[in-house]
C-alpha positions as CSV (number, residue, x, y, z in Angstrom):
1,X,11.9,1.4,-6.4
2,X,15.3,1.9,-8.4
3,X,13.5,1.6,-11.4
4,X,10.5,3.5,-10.9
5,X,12.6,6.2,-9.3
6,X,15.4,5.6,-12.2
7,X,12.8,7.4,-14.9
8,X,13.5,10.8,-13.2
9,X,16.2,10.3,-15.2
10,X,14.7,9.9,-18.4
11,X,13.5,13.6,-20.2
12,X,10.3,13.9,-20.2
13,X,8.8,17.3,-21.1
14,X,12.1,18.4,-21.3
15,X,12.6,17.7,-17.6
16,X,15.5,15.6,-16.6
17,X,15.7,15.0,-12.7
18,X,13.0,17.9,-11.7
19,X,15.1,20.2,-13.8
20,X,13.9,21.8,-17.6
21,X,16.5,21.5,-20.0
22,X,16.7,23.3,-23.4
23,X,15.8,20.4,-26.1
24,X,19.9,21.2,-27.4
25,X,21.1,20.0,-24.0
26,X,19.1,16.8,-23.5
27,X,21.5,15.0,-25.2
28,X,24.8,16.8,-23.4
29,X,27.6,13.9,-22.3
30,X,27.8,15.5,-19.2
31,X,23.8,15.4,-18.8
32,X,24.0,11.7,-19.5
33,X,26.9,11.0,-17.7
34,X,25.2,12.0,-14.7
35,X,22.4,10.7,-15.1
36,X,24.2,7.5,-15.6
37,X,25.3,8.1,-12.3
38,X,22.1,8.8,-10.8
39,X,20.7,5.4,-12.0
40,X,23.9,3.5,-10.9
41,X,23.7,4.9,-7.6
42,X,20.0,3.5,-7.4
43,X,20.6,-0.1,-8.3
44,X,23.5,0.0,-6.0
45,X,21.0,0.7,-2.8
46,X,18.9,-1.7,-4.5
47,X,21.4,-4.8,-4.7
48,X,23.0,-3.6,-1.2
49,X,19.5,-3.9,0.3
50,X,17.9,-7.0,-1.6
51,X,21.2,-8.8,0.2
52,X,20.5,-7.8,3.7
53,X,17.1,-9.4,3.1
54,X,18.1,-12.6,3.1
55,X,19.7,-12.2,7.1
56,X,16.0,-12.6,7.9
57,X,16.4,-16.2,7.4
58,X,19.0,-16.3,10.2
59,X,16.5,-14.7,12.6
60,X,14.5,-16.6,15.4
61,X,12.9,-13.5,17.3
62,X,9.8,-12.8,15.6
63,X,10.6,-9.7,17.2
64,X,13.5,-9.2,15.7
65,X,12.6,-10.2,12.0
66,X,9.8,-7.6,12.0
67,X,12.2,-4.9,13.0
68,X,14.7,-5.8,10.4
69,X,11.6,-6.1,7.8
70,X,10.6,-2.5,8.6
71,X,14.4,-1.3,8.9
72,X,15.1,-3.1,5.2
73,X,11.8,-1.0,3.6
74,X,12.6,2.5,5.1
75,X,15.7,2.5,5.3
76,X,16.1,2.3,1.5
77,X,13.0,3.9,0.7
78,X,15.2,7.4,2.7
79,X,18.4,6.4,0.9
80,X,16.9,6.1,-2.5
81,X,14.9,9.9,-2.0
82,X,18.0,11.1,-0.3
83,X,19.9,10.2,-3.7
84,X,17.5,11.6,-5.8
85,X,17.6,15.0,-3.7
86,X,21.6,14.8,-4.2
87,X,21.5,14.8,-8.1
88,X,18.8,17.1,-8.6
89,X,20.8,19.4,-6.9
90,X,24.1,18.2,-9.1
91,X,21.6,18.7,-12.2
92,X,20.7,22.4,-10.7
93,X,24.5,23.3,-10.9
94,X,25.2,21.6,-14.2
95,X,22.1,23.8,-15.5
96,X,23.6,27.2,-13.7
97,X,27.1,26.5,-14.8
98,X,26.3,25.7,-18.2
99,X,24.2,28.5,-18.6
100,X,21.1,26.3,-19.6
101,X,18.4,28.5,-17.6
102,X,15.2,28.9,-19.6
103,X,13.4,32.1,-20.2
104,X,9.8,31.9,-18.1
105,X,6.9,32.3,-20.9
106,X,3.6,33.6,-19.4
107,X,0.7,30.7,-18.6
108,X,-1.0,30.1,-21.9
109,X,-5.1,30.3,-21.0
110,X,-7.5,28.7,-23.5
111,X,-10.4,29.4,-22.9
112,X,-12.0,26.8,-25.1
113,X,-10.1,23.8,-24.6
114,X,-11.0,24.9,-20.5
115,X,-14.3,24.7,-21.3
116,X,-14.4,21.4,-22.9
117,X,-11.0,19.9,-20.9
118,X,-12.9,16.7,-19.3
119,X,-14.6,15.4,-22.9
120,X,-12.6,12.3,-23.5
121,X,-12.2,11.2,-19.7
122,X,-14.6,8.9,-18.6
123,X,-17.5,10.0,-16.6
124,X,-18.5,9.4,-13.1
125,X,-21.0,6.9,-14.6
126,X,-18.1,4.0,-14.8
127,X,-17.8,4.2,-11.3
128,X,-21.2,3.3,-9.7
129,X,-21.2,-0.2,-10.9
130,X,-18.4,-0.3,-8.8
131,X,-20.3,1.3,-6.0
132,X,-23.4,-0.3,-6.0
133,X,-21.5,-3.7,-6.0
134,X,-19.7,-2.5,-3.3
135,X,-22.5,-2.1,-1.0
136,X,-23.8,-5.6,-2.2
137,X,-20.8,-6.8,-1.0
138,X,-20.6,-5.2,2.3
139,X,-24.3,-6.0,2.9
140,X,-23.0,-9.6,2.4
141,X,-19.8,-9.4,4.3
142,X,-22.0,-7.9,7.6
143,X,-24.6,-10.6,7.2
144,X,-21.7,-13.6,7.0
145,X,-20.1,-15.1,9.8
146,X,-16.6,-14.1,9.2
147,X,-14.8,-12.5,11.7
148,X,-13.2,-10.2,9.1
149,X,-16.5,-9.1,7.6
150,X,-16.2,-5.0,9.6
151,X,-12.4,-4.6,8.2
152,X,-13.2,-5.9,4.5
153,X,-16.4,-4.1,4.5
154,X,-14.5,-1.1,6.0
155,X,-11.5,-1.9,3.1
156,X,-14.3,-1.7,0.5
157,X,-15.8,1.8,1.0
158,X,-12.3,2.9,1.8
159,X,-11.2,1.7,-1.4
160,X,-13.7,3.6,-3.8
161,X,-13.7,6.6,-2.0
162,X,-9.7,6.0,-3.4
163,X,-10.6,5.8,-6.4
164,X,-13.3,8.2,-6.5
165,X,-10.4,10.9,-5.2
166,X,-8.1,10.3,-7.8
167,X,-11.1,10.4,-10.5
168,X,-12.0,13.7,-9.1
169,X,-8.4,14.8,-9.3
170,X,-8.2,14.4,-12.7
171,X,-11.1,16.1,-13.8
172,X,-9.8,18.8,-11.4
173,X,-6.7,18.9,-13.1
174,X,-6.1,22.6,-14.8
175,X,-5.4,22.5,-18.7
176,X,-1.9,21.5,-19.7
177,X,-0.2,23.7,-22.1
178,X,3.3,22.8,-22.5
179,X,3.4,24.2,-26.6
180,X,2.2,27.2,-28.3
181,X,0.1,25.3,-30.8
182,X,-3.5,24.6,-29.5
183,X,-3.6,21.1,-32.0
184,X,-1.3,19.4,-29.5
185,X,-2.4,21.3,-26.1
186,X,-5.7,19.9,-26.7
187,X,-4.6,16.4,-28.0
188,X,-1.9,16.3,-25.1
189,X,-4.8,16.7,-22.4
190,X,-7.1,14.9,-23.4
191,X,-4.6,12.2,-23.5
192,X,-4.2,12.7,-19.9
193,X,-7.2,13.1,-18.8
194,X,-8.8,9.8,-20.9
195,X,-5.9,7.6,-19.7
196,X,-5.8,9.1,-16.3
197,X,-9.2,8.1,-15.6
198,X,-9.4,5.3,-16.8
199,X,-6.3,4.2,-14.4
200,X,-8.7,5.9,-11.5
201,X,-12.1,3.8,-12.6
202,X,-9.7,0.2,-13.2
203,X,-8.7,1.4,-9.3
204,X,-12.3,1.1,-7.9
205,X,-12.6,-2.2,-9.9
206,X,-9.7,-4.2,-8.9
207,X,-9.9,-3.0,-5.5
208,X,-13.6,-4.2,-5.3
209,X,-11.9,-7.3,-6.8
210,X,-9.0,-8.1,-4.7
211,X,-11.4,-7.8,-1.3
212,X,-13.9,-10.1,-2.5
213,X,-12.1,-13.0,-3.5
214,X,-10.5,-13.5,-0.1
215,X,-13.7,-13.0,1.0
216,X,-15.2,-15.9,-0.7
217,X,-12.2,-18.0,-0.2
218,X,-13.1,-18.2,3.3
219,X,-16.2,-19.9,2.5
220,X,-14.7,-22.6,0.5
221,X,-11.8,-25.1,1.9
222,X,-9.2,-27.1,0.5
223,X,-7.8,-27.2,-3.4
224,X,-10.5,-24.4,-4.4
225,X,-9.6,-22.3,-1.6
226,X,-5.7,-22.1,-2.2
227,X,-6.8,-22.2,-6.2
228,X,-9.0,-19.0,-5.2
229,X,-5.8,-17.4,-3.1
230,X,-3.4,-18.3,-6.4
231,X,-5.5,-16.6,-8.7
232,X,-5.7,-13.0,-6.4
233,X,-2.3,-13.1,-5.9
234,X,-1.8,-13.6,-10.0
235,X,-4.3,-10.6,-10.8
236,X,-3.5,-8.3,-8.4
237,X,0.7,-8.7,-9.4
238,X,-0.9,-7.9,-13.2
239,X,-2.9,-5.4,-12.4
240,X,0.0,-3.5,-11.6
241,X,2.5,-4.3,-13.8
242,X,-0.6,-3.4,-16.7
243,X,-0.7,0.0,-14.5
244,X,2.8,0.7,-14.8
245,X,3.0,-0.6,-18.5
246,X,-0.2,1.6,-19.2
247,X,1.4,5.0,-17.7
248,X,4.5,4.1,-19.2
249,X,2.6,4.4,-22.9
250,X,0.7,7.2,-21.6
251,X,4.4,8.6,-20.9
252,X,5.6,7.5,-24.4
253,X,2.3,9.2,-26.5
254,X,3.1,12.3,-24.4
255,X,6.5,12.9,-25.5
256,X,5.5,12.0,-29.1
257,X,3.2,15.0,-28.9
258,X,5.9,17.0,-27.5
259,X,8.6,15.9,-30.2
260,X,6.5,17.9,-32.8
261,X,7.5,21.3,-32.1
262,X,11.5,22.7,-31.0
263,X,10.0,25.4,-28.1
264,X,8.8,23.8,-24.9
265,X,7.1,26.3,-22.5
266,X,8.4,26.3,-19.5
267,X,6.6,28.5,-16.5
268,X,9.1,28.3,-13.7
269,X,8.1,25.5,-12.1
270,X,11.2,23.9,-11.5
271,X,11.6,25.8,-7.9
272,X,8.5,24.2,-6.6
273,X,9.9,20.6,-7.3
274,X,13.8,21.2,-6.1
275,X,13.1,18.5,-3.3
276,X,11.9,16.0,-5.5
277,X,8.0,17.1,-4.3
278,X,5.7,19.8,-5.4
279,X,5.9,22.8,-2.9
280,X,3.8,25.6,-4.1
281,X,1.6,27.6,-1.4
282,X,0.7,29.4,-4.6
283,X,-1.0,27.1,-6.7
284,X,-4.7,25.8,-5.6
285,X,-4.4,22.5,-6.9
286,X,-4.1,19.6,-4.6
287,X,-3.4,17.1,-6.7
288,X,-1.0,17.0,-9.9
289,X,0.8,14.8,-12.6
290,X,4.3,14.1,-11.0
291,X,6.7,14.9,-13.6
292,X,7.8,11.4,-13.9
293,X,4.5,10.7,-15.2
294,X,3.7,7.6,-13.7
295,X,1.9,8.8,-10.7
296,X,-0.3,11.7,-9.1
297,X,1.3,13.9,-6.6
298,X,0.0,16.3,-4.0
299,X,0.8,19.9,-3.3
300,X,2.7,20.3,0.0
301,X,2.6,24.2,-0.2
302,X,-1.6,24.0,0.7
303,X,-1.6,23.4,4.2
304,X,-4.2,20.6,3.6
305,X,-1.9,18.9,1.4
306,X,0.4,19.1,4.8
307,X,-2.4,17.7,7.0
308,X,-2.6,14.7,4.9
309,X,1.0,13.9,4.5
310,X,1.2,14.1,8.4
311,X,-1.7,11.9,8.7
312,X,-0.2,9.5,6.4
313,X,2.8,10.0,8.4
314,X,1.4,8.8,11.4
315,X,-0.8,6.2,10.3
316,X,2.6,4.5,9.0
317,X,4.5,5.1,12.7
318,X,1.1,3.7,14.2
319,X,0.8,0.6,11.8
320,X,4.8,0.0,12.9
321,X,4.6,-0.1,16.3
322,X,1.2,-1.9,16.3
323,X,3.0,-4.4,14.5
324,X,6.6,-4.4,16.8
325,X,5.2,-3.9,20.3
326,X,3.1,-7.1,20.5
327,X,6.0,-9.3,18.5
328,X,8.4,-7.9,21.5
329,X,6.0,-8.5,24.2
330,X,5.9,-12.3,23.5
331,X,9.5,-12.8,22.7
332,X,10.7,-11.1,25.6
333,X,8.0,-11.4,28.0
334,X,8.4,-14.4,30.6
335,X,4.6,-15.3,29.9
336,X,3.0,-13.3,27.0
337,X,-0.7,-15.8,27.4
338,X,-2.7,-15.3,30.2
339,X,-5.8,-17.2,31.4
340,X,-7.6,-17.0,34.5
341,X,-10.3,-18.7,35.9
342,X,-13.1,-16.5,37.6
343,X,-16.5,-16.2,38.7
344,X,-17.5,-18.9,36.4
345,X,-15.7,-18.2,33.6
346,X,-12.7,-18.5,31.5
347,X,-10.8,-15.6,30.9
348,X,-8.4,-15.8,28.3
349,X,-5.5,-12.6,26.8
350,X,-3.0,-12.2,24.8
351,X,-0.6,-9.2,23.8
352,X,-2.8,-6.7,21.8
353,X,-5.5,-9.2,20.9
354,X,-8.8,-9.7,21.6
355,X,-9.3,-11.0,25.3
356,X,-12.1,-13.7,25.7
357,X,-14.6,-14.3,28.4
358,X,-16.2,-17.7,28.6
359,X,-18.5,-19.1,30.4
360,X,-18.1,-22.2,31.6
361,X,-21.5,-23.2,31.4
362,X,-21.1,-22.7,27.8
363,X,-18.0,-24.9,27.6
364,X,-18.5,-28.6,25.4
365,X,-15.4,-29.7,25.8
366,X,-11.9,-29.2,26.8
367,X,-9.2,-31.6,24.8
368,X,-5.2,-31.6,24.3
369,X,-4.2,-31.9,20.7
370,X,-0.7,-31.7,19.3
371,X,-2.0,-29.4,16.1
372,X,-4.4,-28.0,14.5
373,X,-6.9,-29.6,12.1
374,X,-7.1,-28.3,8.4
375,X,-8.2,-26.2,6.7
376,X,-6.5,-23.0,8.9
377,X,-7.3,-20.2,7.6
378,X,-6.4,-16.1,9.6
379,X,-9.2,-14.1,8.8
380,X,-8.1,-11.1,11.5
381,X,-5.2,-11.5,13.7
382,X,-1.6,-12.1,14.0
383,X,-0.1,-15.3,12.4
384,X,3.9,-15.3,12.4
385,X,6.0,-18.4,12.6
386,X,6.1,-18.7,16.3
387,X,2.7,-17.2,17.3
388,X,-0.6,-17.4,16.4
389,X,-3.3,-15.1,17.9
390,X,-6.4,-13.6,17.0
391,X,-9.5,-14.8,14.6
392,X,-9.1,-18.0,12.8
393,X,-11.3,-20.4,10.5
394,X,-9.8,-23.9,11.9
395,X,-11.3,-26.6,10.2
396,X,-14.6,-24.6,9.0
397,X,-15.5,-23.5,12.3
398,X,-14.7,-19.8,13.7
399,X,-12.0,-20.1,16.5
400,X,-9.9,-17.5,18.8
401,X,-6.2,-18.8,19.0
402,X,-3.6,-17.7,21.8
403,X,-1.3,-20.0,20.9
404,X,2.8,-20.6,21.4
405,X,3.2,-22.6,18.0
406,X,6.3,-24.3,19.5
407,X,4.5,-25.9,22.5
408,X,2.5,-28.1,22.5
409,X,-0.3,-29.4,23.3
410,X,-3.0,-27.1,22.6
411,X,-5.8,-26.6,25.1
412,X,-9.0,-26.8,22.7
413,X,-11.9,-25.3,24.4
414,X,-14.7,-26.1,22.2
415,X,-18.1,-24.4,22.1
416,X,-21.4,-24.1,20.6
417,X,-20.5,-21.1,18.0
418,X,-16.8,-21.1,18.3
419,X,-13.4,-23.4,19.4
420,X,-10.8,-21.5,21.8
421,X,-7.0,-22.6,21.2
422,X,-4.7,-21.3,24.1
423,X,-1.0,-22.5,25.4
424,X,1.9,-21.1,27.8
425,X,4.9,-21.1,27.1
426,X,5.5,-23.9,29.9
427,X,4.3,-27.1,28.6
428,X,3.2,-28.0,32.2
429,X,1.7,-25.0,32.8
430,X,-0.9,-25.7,29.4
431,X,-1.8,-29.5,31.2
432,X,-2.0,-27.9,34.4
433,X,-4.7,-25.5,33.2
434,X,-6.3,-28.3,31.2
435,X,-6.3,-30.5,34.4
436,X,-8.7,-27.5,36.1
437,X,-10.4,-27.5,33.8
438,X,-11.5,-30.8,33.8
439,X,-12.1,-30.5,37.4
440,X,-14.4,-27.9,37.1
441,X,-16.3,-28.7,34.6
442,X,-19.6,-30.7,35.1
């Protein structure tokens, strides 16, 4: 984050923290010196924070450790945008006082490099290889016998409609014409727009990637399986450090371009970006090139662009308390595992997880064990330190676990298409249930 964030800091178009500079004042001690500071400030929050992570090994609430793993990511993720907002603002002043202010050149319309503005990004061709294995996949998925098939399926269509956005955004994206010589407007965006989509198609491919290997992990076990895990873990971490490493050339061939001529023009946009986001009820674009360069961006002045930040909003409040409220439930809760025995069946619940009904006619077996046999693999559920509930693949056969991993034994219900794992929190209440059971089975 402090780096990525720490680039604002580097010109780029002539644009040094969300502000246009003349190409004279780039260069300015006092520009770098506060940029300096900007930076400094960044790896500060960054050091401060990457400390406090490690007081998550002194926690033993579950409960707590999730609450300090959401408070360590947002609360640096506000400190680090509340820094930024803070020296764009210094920058602003430093601009006024110094009396940098740039005159506002009209928009620059050509109308042939508009017509022909998509010819070196790649066509929407590239991406239905990606589709159609999509569907293969999720035809697969739906057909398997994983309990995670509906999510990865769901992940999968999610995940190239994605990509297919940002590819549209791109070729949506209005010609760029930072200089007054047409040679370099034209080389400039086609730049963008090849490199740009070719970020968007690599999306759709390594997201189709990244869902199908855990995918067929599940149906392997032992060495091959973690072998399979290793190797997604590897290729998604380079997939994005080749993304950032791309963009960041990309960044590089842009300002090349842009070192060829002394006048840069600059519209007036710098208003629109003074809280570090593009605010523009003016412009019809949704989506945009940050100025950063690394990234695209979305127009908060279009009240759809507002729509979907609130959305995006929510969904992250949601996917918090989704994740807290059930951790706190069976920290703090007497006796989080319920199971009751009626009308022939086994009804077994567990804070916001599935509840299961079983009959007992339906029941093989009923056993205490002291742990679970390998391979164990979550394929949709909650699986902390302490607690283990949810979907599960325990020794190749689908299972439902409501399990206190600190007590034991387990109650193993075992049946035809799939084993059931439950405990209290009271050892004696676990063999008490097992003893019923017993009784009542024939």
């Amino acid at each position: 984050m402090a780096f990525s964030l720490g680039l604002a800091a580097t010109p780029h178009k002539n644009v040094v923290l969300e502000n246009t500079l003349p190409s004279e004042a780039l260069l300015h001690p006092e520009v770098k010196a506060l940029t300096k500071k900007y930076r400094l400030s960044l790896w500060k929050i960054a050091l401060v924070f990457s400390l406090l992570n490690f007081t998550m090994f002194f926690v033993h609430y579950e409960s707590i450790l999730m609450t300090l793993f959401w408070l360590l990511l947002l609360i640096p993720m506000g400190a680090c945008y509340g820094t930024e907002l803070f020296y764009i603002r210094q920058m602003a002043q430093l601009k006024v006082d110094k009396g940098w202010l740039l005159p506002v050149t009209p928009v620059l319309v050509d109308t042939k490099l508009t017509l022909t503005k998509n010819k070196k990004m790649l066509h929407f061709g590239y991406l239905i290889p990606a589709l159609l294995l999509s569907l293969v996949l999720t035809f697969i998925m739906l057909n398997s016998q994983n309990d995670g098939a509906v999510i990865l399926s769901l992940s999968l269509v999610v995940g190239w409609l994605i990509a297919f956005a940002c590819w549209y955004g791109v070729k949506r994206l209005p010609v760029a014409a930072p200089t007054n010589v047409e040679k370099l407007n034209r080389q400039y965006n086609d730049l963008t727009k090849h490199d740009w989509s070719v970020v968007a198609v690599g999306t759709a491919y390594a997201i189709l990637f990244a869902l199908a290997l855990p995918f067929f992990a599940s149906q392997l076990s032992g060495i091959w399986a973690q072998v399979t895990i290793w190797f997604l873990l590897i290729v998604v971490v380079g997939f994005s450090l080749f993304t950032v490493w791309y963009l960041i050339r990309l960044r590089k061939k842009q300002d090349a371009l842009l070192n060829q001529v002394t006048d840069y023009r600059y519209q007036g946009e710098d208003q629109y970006w003074r809280f570090g986001v593009y605010i523009n009820p003016s412009d019809h674009r949704l989506m945009l090139p940050d100025r950063i360069g690394l990234n695209m961006t979305m127009n908060l002045g279009r009240p759809i662009g507002k729509v979907i930040m609130g959305a995006i909003g929510l969904l992250v409040v949601g996917v918090l308390f989704a994740t807290l409220i059930p951790v706190y439930m069976m920290d703090f809760n007497k006796e989080p595992f319920s199971a009751e025995l009626k009308n022939e069946e086994l009804i077994l619940k567990a804070p916001f997880a599935t509840t299961s009904e079983i009959k007992l006619d339906d029941i093989a077996q009923v056993a205490l064990v002291n742990k679970l046999k390998k391979p164990v693999e979550r394929t949709n559920g909650y699986g902390g330190e302490n607690y283990s509930t949810g979907y599960y693949m325990v020794a190749n056969k689908k299972a439902t676990l409501y399990l206190d991993n600190r007590v034991q034994p387990f109650l193993k219900i075992t049946t035809k298409k799939r084993d059931y794992y439950f405990t209290f929190k009271e050892e004696e209440k676990t063999k008490q249930l097992y003893q019923d059971l017993t009784q009542q089975l024939p």
